[in-house]
C-alpha positions as CSV (number, residue, x, y, z in Angstrom):
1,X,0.0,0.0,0.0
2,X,3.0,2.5,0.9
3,X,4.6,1.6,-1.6
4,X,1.8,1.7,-4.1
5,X,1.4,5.5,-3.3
6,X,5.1,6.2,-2.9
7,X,5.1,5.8,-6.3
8,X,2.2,7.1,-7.5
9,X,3.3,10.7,-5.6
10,X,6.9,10.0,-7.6
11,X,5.1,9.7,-11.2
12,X,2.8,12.6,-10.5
13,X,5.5,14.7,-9.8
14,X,7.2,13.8,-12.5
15,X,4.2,14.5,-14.8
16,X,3.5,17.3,-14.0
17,X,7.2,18.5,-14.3
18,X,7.2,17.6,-17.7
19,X,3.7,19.0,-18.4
20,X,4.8,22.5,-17.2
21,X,8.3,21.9,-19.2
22,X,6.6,20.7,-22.6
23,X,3.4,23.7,-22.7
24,X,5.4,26.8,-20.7
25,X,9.3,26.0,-20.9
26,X,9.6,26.0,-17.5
27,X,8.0,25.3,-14.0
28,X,5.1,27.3,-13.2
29,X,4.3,26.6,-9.8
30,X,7.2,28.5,-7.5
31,X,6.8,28.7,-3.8
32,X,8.9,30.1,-1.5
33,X,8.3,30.5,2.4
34,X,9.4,33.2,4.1
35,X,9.7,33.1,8.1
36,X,10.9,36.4,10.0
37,X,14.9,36.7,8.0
38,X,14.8,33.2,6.8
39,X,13.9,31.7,3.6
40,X,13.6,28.4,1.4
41,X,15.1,27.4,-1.5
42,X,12.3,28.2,-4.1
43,X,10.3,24.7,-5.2
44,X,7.0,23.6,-7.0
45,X,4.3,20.9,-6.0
46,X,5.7,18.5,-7.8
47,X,8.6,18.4,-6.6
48,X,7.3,18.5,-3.2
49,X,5.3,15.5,-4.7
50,X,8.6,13.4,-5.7
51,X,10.3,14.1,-2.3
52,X,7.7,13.0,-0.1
53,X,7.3,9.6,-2.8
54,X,11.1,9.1,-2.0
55,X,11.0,9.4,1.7
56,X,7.9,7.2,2.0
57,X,10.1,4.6,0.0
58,X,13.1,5.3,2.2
59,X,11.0,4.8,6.1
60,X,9.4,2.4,4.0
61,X,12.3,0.2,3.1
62,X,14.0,1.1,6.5
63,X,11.0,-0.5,8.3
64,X,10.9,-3.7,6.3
65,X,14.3,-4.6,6.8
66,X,13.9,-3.6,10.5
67,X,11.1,-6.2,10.6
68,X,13.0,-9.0,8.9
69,X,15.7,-8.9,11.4
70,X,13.3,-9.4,13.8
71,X,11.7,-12.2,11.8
């Protein structure tokens, strides 16, 4: 099940990457927070998207070969 949407986050992130890239040339959907002097890096929702599909992989992974040593 994790895994199932770990990569379904990955591949709509992905889309929509190269939907922005093939009709605008470019990403379209910038955000970047702002809190009191600091400030992110500037990123879109779909990469947002592809990070959280890659971390749910990685605690993903990380718990089934914590469960096999168990086993």
């Amino acid at each position: 099940m994790l895994t199932s949407l770990a990569l379904t986050s990955i591949l709509g992130g992905a889309l929509g990457n190269m939907i922005d890239r093939f009709e605008a040339g470019s990403v379209l959907d910038i955000f970047q927070m702002k809190v009191s002097e600091w400030q992110s890096a500037p990123f879109n929702l779909a990469d947002v998207s592809i990070l959280a599909g890659v971390a749910i992989v990685f605690i993903s992974t990380l718990i089934h070969e914590r469960w096999e040593e168990k086993s």
